[in-house]
N, CA, C and O atoms as a printed pandas DataFrame, in Angstrom:
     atom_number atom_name residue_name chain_id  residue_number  x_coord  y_coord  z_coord
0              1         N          UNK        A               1   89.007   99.985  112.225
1              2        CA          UNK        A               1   89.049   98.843  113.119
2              3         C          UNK        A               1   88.744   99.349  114.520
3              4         O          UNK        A               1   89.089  100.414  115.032
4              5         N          UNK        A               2   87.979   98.296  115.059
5              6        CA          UNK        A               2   87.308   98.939  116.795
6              7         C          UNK        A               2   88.358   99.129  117.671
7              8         O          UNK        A               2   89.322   98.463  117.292
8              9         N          UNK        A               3   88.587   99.751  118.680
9             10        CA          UNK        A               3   89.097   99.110  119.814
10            11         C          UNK        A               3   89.275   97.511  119.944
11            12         O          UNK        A               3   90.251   96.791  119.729
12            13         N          UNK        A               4   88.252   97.290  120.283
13            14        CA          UNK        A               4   87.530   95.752  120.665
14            15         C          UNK        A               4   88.524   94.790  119.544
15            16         O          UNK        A               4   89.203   93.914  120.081
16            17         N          UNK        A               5   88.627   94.937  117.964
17            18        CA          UNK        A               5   89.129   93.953  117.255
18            19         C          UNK        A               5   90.387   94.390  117.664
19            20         O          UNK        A               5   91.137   93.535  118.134
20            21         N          UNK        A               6   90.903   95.913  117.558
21            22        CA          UNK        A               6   92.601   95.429  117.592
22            23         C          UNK        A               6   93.203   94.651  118.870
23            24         O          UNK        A               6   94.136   93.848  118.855
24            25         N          UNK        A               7   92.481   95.059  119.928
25            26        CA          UNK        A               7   92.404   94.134  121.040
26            27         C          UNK        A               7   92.861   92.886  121.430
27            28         O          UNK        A               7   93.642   92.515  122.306
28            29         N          UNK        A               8   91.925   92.083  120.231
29            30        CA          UNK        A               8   91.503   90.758  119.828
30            31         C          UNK        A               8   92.492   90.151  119.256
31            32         O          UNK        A               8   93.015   89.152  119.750
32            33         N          UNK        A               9   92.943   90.800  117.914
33            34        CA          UNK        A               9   93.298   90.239  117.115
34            35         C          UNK        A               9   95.364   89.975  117.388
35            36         O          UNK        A               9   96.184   90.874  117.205
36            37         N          UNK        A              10   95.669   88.705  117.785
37            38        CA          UNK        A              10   97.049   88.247  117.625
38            39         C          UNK        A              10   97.389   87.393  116.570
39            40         O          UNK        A              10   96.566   86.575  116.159
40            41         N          UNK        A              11   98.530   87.491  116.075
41            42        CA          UNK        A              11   99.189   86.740  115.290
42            43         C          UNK        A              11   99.642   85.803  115.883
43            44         O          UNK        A              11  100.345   85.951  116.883
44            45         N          UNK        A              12   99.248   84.346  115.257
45            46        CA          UNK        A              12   99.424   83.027  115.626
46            47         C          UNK        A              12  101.345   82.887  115.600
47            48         O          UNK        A              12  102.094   83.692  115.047
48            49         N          UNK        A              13  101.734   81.726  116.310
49            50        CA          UNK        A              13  103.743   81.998  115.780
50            51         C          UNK        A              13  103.608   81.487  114.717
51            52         O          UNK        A              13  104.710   81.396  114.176
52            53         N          UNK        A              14  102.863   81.117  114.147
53            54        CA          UNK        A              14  103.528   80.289  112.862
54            55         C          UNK        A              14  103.136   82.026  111.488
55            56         O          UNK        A              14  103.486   82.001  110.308
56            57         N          UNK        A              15  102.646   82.832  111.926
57            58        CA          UNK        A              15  102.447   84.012  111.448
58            59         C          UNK        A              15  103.722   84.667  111.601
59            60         O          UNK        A              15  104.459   84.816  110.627
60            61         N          UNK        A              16  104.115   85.171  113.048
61            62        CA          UNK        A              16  105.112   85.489  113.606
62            63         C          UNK        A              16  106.466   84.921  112.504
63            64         O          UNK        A              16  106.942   85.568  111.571
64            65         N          UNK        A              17  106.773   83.871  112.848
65            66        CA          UNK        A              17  107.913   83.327  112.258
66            67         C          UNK        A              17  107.793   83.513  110.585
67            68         O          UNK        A              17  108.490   84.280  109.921
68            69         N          UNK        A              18  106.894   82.754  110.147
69            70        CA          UNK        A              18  106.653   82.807  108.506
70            71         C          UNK        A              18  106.457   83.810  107.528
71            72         O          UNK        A              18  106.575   83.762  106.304
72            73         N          UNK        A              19  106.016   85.064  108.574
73            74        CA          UNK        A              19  105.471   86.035  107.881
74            75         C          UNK        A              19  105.692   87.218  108.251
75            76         O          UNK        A              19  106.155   88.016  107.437
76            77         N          UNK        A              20  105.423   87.586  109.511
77            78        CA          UNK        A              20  105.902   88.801  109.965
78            79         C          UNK        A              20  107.131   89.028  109.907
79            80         O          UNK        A              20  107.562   89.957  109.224
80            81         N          UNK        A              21  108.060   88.085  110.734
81            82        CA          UNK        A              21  109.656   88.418  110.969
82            83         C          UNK        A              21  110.378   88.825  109.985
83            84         O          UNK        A              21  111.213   89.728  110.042
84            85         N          UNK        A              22  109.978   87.932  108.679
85            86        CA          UNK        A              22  110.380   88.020  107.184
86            87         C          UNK        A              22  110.231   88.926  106.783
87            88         O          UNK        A              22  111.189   89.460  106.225
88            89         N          UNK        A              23  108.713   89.738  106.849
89            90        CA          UNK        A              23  108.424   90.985  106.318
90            91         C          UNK        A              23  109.281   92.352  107.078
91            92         O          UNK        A              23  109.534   93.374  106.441
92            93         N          UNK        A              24  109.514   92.234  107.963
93            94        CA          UNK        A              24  109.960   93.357  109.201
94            95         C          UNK        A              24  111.729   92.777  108.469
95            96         O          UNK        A              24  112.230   93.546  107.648
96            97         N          UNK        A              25  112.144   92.093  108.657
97            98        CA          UNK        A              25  113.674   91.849  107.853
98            99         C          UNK        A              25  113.678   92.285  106.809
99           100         O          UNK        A              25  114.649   93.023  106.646
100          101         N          UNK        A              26  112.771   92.164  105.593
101          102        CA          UNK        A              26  112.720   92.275  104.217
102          103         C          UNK        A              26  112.368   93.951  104.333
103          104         O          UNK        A              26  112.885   94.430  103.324
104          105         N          UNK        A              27  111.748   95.007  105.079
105          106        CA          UNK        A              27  111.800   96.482  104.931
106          107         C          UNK        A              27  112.919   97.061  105.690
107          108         O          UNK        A              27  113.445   98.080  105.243
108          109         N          UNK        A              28  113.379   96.494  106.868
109          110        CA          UNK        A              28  114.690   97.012  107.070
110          111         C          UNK        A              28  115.718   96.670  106.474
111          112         O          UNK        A              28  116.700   97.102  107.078
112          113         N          UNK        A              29  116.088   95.880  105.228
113          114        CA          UNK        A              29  116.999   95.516  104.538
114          115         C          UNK        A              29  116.860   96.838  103.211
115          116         O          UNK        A              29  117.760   97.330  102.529
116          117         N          UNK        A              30  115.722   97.055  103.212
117          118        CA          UNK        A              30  115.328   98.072  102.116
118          119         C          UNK        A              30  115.080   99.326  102.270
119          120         O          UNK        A              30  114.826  100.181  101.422
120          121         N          UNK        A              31  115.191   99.422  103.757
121          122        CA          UNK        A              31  115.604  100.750  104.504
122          123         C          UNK        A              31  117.365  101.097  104.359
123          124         O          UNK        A              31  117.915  102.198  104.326
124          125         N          UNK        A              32  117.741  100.243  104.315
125          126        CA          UNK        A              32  119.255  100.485  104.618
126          127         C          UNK        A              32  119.128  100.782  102.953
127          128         O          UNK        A              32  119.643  101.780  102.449
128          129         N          UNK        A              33  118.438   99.866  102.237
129          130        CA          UNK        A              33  119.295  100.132  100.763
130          131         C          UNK        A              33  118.648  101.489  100.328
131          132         O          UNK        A              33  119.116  101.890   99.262
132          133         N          UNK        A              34  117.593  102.383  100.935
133          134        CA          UNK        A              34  117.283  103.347  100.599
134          135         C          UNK        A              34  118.044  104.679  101.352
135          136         O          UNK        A              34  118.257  105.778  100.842
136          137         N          UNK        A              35  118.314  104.314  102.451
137          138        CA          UNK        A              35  119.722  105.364  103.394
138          139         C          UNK        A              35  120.683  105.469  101.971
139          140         O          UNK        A              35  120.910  106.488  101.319
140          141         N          UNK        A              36  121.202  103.981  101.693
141          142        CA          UNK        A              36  122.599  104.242  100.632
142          143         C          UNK        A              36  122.280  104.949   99.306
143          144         O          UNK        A              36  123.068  105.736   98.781
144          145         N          UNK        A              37  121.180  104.652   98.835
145          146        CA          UNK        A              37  120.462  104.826   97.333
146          147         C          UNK        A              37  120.538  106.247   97.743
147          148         O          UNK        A              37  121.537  106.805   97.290
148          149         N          UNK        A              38  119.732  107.028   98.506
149          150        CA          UNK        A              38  119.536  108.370   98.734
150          151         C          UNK        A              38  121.134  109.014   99.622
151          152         O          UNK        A              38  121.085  110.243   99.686
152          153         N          UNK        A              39  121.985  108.631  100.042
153          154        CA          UNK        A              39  122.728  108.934  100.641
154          155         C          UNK        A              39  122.267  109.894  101.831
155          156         O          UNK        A              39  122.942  110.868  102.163
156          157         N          UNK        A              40  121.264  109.601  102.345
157          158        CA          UNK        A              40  121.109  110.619  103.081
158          159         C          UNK        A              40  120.393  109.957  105.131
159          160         O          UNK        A              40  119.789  108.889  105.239
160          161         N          UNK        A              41  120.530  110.394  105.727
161          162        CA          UNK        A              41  120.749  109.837  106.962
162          163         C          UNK        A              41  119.566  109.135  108.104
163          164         O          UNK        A              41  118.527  109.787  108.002
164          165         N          UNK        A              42  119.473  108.400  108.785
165          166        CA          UNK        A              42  118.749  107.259  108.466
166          167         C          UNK        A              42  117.694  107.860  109.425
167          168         O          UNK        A              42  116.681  107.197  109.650
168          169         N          UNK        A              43  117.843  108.938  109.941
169          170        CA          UNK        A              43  116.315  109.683  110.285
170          171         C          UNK        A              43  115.189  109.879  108.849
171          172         O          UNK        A              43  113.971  109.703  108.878
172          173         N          UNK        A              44  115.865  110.212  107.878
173          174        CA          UNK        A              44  115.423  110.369  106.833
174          175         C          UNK        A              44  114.145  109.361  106.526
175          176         O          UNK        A              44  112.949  109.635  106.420
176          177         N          UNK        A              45  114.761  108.235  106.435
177          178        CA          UNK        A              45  114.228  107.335  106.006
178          179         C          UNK        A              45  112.658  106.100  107.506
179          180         O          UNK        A              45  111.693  105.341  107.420
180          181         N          UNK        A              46  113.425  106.705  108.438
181          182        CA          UNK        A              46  112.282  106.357  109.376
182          183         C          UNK        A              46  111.335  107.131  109.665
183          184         O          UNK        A              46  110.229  106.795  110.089
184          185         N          UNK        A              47  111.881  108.654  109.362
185          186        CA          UNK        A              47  110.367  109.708  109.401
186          187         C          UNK        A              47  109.397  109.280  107.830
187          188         O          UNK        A              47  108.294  109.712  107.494
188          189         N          UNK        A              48  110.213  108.393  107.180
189          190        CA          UNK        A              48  109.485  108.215  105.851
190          191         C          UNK        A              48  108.411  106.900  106.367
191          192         O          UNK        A              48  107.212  106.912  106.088
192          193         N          UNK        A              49  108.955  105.990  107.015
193          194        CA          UNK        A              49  108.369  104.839  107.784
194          195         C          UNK        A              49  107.318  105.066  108.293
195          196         O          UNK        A              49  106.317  104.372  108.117
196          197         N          UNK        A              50  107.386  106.262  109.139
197          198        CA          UNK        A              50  106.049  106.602  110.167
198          199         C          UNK        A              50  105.485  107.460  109.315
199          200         O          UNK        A              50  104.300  107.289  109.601
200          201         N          UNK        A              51  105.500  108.222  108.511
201          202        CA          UNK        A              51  104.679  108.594  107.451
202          203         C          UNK        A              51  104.046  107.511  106.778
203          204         O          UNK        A              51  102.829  107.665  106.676
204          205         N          UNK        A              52  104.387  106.724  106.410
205          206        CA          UNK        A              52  103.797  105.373  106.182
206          207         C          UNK        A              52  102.686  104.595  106.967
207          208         O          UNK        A              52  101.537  104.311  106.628
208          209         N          UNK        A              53  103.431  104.318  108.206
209          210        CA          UNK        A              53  102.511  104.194  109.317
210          211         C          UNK        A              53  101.252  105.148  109.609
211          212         O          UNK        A              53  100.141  104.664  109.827
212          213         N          UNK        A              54  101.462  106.364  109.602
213          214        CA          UNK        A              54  100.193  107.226  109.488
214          215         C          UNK        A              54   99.320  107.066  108.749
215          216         O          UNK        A              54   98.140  106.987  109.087
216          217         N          UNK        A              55   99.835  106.974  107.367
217          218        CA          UNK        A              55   99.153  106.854  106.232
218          219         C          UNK        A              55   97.612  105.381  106.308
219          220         O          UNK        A              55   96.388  105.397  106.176
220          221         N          UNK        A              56   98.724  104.280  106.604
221          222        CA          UNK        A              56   97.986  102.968  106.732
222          223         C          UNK        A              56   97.021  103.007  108.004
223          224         O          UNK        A              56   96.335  101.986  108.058
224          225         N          UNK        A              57   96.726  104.122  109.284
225          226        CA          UNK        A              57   95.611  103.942  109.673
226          227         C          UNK        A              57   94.694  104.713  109.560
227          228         O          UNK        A              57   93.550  104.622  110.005
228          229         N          UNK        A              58   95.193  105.547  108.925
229          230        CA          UNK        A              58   94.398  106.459  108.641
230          231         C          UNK        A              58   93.331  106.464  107.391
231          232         O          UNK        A              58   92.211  106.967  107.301
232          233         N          UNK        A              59   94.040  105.785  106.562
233          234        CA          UNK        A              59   93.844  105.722  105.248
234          235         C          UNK        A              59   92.247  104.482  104.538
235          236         O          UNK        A              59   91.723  104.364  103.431
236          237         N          UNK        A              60   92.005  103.797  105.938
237          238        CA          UNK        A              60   90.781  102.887  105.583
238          239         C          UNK        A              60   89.810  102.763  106.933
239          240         O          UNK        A              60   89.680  101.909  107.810
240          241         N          UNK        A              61   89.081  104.292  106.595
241          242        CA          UNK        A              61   87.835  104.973  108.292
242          243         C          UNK        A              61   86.946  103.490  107.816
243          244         O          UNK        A              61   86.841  102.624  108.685
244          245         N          UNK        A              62   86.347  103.242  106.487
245          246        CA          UNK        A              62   85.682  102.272  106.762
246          247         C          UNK        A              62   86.056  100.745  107.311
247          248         O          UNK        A              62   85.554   99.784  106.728
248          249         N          UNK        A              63   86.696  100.597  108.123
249          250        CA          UNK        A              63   87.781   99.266  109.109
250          251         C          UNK        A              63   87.147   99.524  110.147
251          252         O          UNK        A              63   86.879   98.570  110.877
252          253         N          UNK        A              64   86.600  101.214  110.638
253          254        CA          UNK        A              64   86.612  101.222  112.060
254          255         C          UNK        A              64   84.907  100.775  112.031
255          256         O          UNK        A              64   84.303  100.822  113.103
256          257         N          UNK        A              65   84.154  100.337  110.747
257          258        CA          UNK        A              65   82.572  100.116  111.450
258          259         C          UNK        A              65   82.620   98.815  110.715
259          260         O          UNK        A              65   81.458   98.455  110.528
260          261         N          UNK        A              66   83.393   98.039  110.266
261          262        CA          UNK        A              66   83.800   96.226  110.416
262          263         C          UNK        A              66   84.752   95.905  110.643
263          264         O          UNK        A              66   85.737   96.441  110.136
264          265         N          UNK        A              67   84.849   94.750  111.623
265          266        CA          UNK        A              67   86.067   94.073  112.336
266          267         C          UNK        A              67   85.559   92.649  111.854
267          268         O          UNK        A              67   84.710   91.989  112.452
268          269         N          UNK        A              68   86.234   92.252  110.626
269          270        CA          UNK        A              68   86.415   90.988  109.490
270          271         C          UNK        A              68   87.446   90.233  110.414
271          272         O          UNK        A              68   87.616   89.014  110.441
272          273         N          UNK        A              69   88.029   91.080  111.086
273          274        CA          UNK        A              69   89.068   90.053  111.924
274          275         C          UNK        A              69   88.950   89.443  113.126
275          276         O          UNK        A              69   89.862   88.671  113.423
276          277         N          UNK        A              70   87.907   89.615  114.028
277          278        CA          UNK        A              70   87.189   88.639  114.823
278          279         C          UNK        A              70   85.869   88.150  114.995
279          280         O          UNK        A              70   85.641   87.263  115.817
C-alpha cells in the first residue's frame, strides 16, 4: 500500500462503531484469555501482537504497487 492510499484511506463511524471497536474488544478479550491459558505475563502476549502486526505489513509487498482502496 502507497503512502498516498494509507493517507487516504479512513474508516467511516459506522465502520468505527460496527466493526472496528468490536474487533479491537473481541482480541483484547482473547488476549487476556491467552495471558490465563498460557499463564504467563502480559508482555508475553503483546510482543506476540506486534509480531503479528509485523507480520501483516510486511507480509503482502504486492499492496504497495495497488491501492484498491482509493
Amino acid at each position: 500500500m502507497s503512502d498516498t492510499c494509507k493517507a487516504k484511506w479512513e474508516p467511516t463511524q459506522e465502520q468505527i462503531d460496527n466493526q472496528i471497536l468490536p474487533a479491537y474488544n473481541e482480541m483484547a478479550k482473547q488476549s487476556v484469555r491467552y495471558i490465563n491459558e498460557f499463564q504467563c505475563p502480559p508482555q508475553y502476549v503483546a510482543d506476540m501482537l506486534r509480531d503479528i502486526a509485523d507480520a501483516l505489513t510486511s507480509a503482502h509487498p504486492e499492496a504497495e504497487n495497488e491501492c484498491s482502496c482509493c
